[in-house]
N, C-alpha and C positions, 0 to 999 in steps of 0.2 A: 504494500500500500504506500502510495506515494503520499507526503505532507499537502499542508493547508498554502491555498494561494489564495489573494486578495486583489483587488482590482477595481477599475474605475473604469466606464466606455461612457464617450458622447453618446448619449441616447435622447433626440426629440429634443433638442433643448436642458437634458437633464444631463448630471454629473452621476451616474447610477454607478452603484457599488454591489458590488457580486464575490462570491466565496466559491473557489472548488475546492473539494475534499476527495483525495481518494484514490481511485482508477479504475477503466472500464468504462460502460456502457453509460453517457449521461442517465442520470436521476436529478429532476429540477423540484427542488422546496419553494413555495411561494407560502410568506406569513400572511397574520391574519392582521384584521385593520388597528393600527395602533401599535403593533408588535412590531420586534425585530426579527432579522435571522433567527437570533440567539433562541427564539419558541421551539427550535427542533432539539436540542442542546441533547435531552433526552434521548431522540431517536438516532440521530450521528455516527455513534460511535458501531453500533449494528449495522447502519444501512453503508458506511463507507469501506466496512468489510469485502463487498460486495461490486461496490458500482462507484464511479467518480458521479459525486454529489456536488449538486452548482445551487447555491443558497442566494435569491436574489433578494434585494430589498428598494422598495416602492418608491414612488416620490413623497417627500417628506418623511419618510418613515428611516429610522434606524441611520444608516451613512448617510444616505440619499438623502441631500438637499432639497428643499420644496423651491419649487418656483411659481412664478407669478401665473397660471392658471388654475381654474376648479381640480379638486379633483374626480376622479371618474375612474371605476370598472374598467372600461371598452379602453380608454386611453392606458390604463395599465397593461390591459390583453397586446396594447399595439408597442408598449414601451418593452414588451418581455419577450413579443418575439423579436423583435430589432435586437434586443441585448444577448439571444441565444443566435441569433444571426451572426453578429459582430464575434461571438465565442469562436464559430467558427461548428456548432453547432446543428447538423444537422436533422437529428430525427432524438427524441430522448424519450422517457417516460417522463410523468410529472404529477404531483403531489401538492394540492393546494387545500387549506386548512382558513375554514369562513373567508372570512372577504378573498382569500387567495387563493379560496377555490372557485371564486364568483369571475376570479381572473382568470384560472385555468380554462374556464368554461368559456369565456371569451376568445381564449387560443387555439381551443378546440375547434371552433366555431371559424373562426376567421383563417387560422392556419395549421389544418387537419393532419398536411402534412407531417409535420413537425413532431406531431405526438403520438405514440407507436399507443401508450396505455396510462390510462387517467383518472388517477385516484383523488378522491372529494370527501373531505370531512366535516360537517357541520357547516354544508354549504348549502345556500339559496341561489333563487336563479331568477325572484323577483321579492318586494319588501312584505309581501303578505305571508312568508315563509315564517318570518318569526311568530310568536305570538305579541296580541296586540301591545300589552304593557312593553315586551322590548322592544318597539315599532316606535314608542312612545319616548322610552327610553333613549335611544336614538337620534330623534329628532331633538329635544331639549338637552341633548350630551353638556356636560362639561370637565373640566378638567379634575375637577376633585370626584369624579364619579366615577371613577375607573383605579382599578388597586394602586395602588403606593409602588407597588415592585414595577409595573408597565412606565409609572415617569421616571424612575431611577437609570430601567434600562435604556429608554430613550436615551434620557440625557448624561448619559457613560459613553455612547457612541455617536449621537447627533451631530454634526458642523456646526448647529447651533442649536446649545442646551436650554435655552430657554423659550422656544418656540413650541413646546408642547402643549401650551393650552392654544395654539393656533394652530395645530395640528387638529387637536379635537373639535374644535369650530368648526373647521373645514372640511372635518367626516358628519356635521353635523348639516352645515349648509348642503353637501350634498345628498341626507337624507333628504331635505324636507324640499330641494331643486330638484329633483333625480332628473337625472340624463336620460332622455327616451332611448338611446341604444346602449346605457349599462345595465338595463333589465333586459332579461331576454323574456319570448316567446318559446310557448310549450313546443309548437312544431318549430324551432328552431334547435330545442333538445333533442327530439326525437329524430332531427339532420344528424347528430352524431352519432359516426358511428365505429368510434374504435370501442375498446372494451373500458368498461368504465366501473371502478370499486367505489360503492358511497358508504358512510360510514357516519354514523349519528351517537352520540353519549346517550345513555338511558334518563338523564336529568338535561337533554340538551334544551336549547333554549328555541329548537326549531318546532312546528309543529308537527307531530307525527303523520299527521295524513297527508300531510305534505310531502314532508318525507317518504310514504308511499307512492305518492302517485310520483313524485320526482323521479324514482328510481328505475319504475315503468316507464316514464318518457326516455330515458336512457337507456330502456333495453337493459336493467341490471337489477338485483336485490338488495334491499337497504342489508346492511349490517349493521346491529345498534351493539354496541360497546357498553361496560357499566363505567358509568363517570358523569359528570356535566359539562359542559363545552369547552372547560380548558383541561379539567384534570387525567382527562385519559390520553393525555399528549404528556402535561406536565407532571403529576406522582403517578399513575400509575399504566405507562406507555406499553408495558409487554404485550400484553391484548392487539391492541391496534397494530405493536410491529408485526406480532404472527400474521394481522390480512395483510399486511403489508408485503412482508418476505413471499408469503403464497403467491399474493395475484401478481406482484414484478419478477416473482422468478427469482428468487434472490438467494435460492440454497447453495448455489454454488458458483465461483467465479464464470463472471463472461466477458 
């Protein structure tokens, strides 16, 4: 297994910062909104066993400087395949976890090619997917409403540490603005069609029937986990790695 590389590509006006782990066959991590890389911290040290792991992180989020537009989904979907472009990247599996699996979805969608198999955890694919109180949640975000450890880690890594409550504004403005093309369409899910692992905590914060019928549009089976939306990534990841090693293949070197 090869060491950790870090790096920076002009992407779209952005300074985006990206991590490979490992070696082999890309496996691309996309965090969730507000998070950094650092969300996989847990799953890492198994999956880079296996496969060179590319950890990218968003605009404004984590390295990645924000700049002077919205944020948005679809523009992340277009900033991540430019940034696996740029790698030199051409075909990976990829692993997005809530909002960055709402980006997966948009990669999938836009650039089919690119993704051999795509696994989604505690992701939506429009805002009626939570339930209403987090919907609600959402739209009147602010900075003190979100754990202690998520502005810590921001601001250990940020360009600039004290833009986290503008950070959360700006996932807030884009709940209650939403961009007509960072929601998708049901038959736009059911346009994919590589193999797809969805994967829900048993206390997640999506709705379950949701999550069914999601899973249906994708042509897959939900798999619900025991945990709530962060914790079966953060204490207790074994679960999740085992769908994970299953559906990418990951028993032994490729």
């Amino acid at each position: 297994m090869s060491g950790k590389k870090c790096g920076y590509e002009k992407v779209n006006g952005l300074h985006m910062y990206y991590e490979i782990h490992g070696s082999g066959k890309p496996l691309i991590l996309l965090h969730g909104q507000f998070a950094t890389a650092s969300m996989f911290d847990p799953l890492l040290p198994e999956l880079v066993l296996h496969r060179q792991v590319v950890l990218i992180e968003q605009q404004g989020h984590g390295h990645t400087a924000d700049i002077n537009r919205p944020l948005s989904f679809a523009q992340m979907g277009r900033d991540t395949a430019e940034l696996i472009s740029q790698l030199g990247i051409t075909e990976a599996d990829v692993f997005g976890y809530s909002a960055g699996g709402t980006v997966a979805l948009h990669l999938a969608k836009s650039n089919p090619h690119l993704v051999r198999k795509l696994a989604l955890a505690s992701t939506i694919y429009s805002m009626d997917g939570y339930f209403p109180y987090i919907v609600e949640g959402i739209k009147h975000a602010s900075a003190e409403s979100f754990p202690l450890q998520m502005k810590q880690e921001y601001e250990r890594v940020a360009p600039h540490p004290d833009n986290w409550s503008k950070l959360i504004a700006k996932g807030a403005e884009m709940a209650n603005n939403p961009n007509t093309e960072d929601y998708l369409e049901p038959t736009q899910l059911q346009q994919i069609t590589v193999p797809v692992l969805l994967v829900n905590g048993d206390r997640d914060i999506i709705r379950p029937e949701y999550a069914n019928e999601m899973a249906k549009l994708l042509h897959t089976n939900l798999i619900v986990v025991p945990g709530d939306h962060v914790s079966y990534i953060s204490t207790q990841p074994q679960i999740l790695l085992g769908h994970l090693i299953k559906f990418f293949e990951l028993t032994h070197n490729q």
